[in-house]
N, C-alpha and C positions, 0 to 999 in steps of 0.2 A: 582441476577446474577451479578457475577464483570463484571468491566470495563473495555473493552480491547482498545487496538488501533494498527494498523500495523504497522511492521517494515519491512522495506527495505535492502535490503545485496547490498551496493551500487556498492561492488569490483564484485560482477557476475553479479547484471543487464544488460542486453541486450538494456536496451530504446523502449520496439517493442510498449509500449502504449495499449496491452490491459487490463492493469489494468485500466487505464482511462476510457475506455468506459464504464465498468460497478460498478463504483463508482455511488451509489445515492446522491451522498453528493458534487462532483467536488471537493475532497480533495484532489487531485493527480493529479499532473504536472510531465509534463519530460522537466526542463531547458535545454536548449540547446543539448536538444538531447542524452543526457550525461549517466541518467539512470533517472527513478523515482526520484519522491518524494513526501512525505506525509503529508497533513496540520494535525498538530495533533490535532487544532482548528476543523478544521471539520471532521475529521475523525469519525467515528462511533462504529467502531471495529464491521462491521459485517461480515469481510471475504470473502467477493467476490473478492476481488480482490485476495489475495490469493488462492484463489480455478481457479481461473482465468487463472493467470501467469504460464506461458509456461516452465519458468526455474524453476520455485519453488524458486526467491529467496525473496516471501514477507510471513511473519512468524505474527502472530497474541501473543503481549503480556498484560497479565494480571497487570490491573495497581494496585498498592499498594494503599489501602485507608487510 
């Protein structure tokens, strides 16, 4: 299976923070309120938070090996 990790569309994020809650990994912060954002360290790529997010703006990419 490749390797994914999420991406954030920072110009429509909203900041509401439920991608946070359901990260199993706490790879996702909202600095000051501002919108998301993604540790790509911890990240996992397994999509919940995409499936999550209200606005639809976090996109799951397949990394290049």
């Amino acid at each position: 299976m490749a390797k994914r990790k999420a991406i954030v569309n920072v110009r429509d994020c909203v900041a509401c923070g439920c991608c946070i809650k359901v990260c199993p990994r706490d790879a996702i912060t909202v600095p000051q309120g501002i919108h998301a954002k993604i540790d790509e360290e911890l990240c996992i790529g397994c999509g919940k938070c995409a499936k999550e997010c209200p606005a639809s703006v976090i996109t799951l990419e397949v990394l290049k090996q």
